[in-house]
C-alpha positions as CSV (number, residue, x, y, z in Angstrom):
1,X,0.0,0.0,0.0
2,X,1.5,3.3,-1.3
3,X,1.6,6.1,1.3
4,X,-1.5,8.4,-0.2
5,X,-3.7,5.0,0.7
6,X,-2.1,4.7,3.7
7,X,-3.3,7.9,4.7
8,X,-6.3,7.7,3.3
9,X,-7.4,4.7,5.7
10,X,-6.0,6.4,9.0
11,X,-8.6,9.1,7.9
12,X,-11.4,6.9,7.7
13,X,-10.2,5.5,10.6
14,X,-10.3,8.4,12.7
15,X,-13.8,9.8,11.3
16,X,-15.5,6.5,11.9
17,X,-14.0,6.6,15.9
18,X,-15.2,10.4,16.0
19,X,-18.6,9.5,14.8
20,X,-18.7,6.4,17.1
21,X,-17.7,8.3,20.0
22,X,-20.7,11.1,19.3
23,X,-23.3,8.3,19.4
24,X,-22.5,6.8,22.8
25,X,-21.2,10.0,24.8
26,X,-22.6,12.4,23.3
27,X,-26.5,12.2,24.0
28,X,-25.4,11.7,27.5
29,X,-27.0,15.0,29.3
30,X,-30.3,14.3,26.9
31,X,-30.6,10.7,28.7
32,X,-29.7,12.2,32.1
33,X,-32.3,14.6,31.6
34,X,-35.0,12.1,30.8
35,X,-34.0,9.7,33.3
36,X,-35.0,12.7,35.9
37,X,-38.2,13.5,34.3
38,X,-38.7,9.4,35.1
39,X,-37.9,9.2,38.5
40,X,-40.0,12.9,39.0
41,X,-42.9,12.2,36.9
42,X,-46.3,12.8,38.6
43,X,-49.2,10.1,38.2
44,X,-51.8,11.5,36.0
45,X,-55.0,11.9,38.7
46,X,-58.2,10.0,37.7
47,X,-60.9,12.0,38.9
48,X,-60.9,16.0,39.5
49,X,-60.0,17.5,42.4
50,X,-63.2,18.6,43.4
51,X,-61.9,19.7,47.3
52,X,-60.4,23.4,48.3
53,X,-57.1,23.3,50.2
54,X,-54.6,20.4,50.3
55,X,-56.4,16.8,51.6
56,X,-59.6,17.8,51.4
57,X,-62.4,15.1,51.8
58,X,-65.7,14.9,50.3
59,X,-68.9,16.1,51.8
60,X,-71.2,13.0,52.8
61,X,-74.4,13.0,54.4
62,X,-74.6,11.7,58.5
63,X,-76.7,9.1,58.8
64,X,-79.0,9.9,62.1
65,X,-77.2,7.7,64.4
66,X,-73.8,9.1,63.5
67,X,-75.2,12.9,64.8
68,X,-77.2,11.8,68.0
69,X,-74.7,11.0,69.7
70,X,-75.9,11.1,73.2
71,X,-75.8,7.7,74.0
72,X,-77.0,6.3,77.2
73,X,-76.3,9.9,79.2
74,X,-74.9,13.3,77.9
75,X,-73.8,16.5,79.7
76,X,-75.8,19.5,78.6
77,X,-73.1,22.4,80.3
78,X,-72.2,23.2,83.7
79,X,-73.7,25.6,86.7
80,X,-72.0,28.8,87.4
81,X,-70.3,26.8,90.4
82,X,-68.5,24.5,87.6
83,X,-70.9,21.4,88.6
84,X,-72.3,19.3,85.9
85,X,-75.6,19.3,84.6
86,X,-76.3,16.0,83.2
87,X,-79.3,14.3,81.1
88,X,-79.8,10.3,81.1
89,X,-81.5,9.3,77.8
90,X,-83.9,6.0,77.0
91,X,-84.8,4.7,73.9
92,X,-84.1,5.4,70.2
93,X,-87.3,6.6,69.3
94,X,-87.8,9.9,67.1
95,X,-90.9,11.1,69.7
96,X,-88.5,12.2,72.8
97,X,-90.2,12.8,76.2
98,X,-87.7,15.5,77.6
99,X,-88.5,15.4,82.3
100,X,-86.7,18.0,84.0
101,X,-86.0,17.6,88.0
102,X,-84.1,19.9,90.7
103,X,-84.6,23.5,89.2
104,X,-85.4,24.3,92.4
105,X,-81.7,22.4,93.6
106,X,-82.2,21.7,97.5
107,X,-85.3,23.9,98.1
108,X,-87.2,21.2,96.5
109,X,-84.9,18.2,96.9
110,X,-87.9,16.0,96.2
111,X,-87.9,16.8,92.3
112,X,-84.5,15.7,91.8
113,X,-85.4,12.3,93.7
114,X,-88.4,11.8,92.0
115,X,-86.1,11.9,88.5
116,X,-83.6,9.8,89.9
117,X,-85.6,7.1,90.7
118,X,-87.4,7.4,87.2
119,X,-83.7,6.7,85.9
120,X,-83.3,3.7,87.6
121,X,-86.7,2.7,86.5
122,X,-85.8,3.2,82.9
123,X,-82.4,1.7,84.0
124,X,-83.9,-1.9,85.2
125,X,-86.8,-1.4,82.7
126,X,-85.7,-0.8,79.2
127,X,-88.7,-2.1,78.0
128,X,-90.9,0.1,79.5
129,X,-89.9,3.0,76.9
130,X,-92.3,2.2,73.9
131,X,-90.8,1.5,70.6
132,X,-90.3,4.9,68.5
133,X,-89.9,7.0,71.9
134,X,-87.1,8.9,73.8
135,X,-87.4,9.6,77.4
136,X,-84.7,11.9,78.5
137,X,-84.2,12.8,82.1
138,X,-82.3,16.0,83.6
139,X,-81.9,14.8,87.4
140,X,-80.3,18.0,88.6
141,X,-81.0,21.9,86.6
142,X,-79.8,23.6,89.4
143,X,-76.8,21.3,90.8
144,X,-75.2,24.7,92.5
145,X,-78.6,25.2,94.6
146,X,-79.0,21.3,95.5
147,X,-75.7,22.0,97.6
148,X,-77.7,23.9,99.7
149,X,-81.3,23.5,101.8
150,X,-84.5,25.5,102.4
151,X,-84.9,28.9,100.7
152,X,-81.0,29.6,99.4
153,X,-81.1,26.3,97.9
154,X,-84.0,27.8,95.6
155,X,-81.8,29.7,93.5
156,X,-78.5,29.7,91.4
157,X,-74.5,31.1,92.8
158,X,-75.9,33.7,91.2
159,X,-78.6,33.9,93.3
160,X,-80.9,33.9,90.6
161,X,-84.6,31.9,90.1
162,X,-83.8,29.7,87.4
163,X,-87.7,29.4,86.9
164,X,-87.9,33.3,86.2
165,X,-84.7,33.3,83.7
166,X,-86.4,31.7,80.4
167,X,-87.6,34.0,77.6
168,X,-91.5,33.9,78.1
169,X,-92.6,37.5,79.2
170,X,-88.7,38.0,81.2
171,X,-88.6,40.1,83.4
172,X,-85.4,41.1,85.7
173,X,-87.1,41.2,88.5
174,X,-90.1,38.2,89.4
175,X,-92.2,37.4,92.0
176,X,-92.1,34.4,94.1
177,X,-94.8,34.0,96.5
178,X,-95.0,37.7,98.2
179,X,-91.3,38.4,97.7
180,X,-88.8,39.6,94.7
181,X,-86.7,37.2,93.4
182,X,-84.1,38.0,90.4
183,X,-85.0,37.3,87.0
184,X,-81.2,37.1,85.8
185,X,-79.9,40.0,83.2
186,X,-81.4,39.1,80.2
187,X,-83.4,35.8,79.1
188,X,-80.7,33.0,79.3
189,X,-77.6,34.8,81.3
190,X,-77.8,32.2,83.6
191,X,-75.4,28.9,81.9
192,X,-78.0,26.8,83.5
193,X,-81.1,28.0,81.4
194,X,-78.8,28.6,78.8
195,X,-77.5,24.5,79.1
196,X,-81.3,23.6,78.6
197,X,-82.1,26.6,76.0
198,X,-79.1,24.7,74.0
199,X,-80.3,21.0,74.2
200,X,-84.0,22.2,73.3
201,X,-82.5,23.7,70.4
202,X,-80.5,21.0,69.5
203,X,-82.9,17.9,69.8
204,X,-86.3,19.5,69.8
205,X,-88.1,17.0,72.5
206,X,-91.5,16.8,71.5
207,X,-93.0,17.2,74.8
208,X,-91.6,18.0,78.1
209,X,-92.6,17.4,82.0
210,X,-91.3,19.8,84.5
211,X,-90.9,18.5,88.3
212,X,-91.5,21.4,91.0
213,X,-93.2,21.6,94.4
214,X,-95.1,21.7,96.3
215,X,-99.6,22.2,95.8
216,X,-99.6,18.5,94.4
217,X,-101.2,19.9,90.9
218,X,-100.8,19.8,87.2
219,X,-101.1,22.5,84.8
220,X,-100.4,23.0,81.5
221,X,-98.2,25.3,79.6
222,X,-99.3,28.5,78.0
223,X,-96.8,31.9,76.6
224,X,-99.2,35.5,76.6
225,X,-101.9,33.1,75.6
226,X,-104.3,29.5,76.0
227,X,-102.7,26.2,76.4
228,X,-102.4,24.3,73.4
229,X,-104.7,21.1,73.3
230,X,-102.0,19.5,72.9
231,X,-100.3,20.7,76.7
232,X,-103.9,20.7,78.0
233,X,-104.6,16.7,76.8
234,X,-100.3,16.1,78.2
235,X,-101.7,17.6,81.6
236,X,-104.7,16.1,81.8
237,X,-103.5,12.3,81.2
238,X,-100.3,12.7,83.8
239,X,-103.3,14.1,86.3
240,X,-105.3,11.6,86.2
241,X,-102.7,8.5,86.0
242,X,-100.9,10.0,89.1
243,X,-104.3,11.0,90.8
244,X,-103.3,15.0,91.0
245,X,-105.8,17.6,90.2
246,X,-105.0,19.5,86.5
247,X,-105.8,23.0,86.5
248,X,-106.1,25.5,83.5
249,X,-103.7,27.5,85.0
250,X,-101.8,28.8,87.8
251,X,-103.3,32.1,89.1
252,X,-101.4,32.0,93.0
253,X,-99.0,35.1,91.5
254,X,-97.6,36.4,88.6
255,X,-94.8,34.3,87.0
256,X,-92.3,35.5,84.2
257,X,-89.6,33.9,82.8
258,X,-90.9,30.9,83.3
259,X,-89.3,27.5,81.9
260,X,-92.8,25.5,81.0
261,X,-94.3,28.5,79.3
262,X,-90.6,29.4,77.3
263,X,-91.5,25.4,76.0
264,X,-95.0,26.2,74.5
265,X,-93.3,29.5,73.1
266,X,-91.1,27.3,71.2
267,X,-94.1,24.7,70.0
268,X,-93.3,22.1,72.8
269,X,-96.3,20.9,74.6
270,X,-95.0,20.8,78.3
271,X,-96.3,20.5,81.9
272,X,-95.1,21.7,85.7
273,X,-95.8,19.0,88.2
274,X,-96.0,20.0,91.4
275,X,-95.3,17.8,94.0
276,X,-97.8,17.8,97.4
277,X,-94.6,18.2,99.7
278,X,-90.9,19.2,99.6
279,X,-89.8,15.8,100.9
280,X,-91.7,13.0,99.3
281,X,-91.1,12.1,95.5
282,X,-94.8,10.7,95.7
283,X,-92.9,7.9,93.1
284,X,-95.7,5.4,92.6
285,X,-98.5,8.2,91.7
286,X,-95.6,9.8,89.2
287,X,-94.7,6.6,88.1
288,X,-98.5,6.2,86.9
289,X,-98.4,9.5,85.5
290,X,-95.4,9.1,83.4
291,X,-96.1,5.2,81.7
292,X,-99.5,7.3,81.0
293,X,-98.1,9.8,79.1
294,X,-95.7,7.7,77.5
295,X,-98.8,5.4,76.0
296,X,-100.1,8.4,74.6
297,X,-97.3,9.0,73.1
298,X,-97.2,6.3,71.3
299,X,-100.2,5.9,70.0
């Protein structure tokens, strides 16, 4: 081979090396750059994102049971002392009987007995809540005023009437027998009303019995107006089960703020029961008067 071929081939020689060289090294940064965009690539999403904010979840509807979640007992607040006011509930029913003891705390210490003892009834009885009712049962409205007895034990720490601190015809200041008692500041300043104001909002009982003493009546509940027939037909079948007299209405003295009447304000047929004494919880007439109620309520 002469020289000018010789040179000829290292030419070749060289070009084809280049040219291999460019092929395997020289796409190296495009490959390194695609091998990122692998190991960063986002999955593609499958559905929209339909939420606001990061992790948001869908809206789904609460079944009934998911938002009563009272259970077998629920605490409705707490007195201005920082004691507990506490309901006991019975059933599952959609009808709810709401009974209401101690609003009176140790002035009337019978009321709260008379509802404790209905909550072990219920307690050892289950069955004697009728299918499709709720019977809920506030032992204690005043717990601050059961710590004490006779007159003081009437009233709140506040030394408010409880009983004269619910928004039918309010007034600050109320009259208990021949004396002034204290109405509160507004409807509701007291936590106490304002616990049971709260539940009644909540859970809208459809009818309500209120414990107090002491004439040994019933009477119905009524706001600037009649009973409904509804409160009067309530009254008149706890009477007569429990063998108490039901009146149209309670004449002794003026009486604002009151907690029965603030019900039928809000649509609730309700009843005050007044014990015959301060001491006796009169159970076996009361027991007859609620089981009556609660067949008509189920009916």
């Amino acid at each position: 081979m002469n020289s000018k071929n010789i040179v000829i081939v290292i030419i070749v020689l060289v070009l084809v090396g280049a040219l291999t060289y460019l092929f395997t090294n020289g796409g190296g940064e495009e490959v390194a750059v695609n091998e990122t965009d692998t190991n960063t690539e986002q999955p593609i999403p499958t559905e929209p994102d339909e939420g606001i904010g990061d992790g948001a979840e869908p809206l789904t509807e609460q079944s009934d049971e998911t938002m009563d979640e009272r259970g077998e007992s629920s605490v409705l607040g707490t007195s201005v002392g920082g004691r507990t006011i506490t309901a006991s509930h019975f059933g599952t029913g959609e009808t709810e009987l709401l009974i209401v003891g101690g609003t009176h705390g140790g002035y009337s210490p019978n009321t709260t007995a008379l509802a404790e003892e209905a909550i072990e009834y219920f307690t050892n009885n289950p069955t004697a809540v009728p299918e499709g009712v709720m019977v809920t049962i506030i032992p204690t409205l005043n717990p601050d005023g059961a710590t004490l007895s006779g007159t003081p034990g009437r009233f709140n720490s506040n030394d408010v009437d409880l009983n004269r601190n619910f928004d039918c015809e309010w007034s600050a200041t109320g009259v208990w027998r021949d004396q002034e008692v204290s109405g509160g500041a507004e409807p509701f300043s007291e936590p106490e009303a304002n616990a049971l104001r709260q539940y009644v909002d909540t859970y809208s009982p459809n009818h309500a019995i209120v414990l107090f003493a002491a004439e040994g009546k019933v009477y119905p509940s009524a706001c600037a107006s009649t009973p409904s027939n509804a409160s009067v037909e309530l009254a008149a079948t706890y009477a007569t089960a429990a063998g108490y007299p039901a009146e149209a209405e309670f004449d002794a003295y003026a009486i604002t703020g009151d907690m029965v009447n603030w019900m039928a304000k809000e649509g609730i047929p309700a009843i005050s029961v007044l014990l015959s004494d301060r001491q006796s919880s009169e159970w076996t007439k009361n027991q007859a008067g609620i089981e009556a109620v609660l067949e008509l309520l189920a009916q």
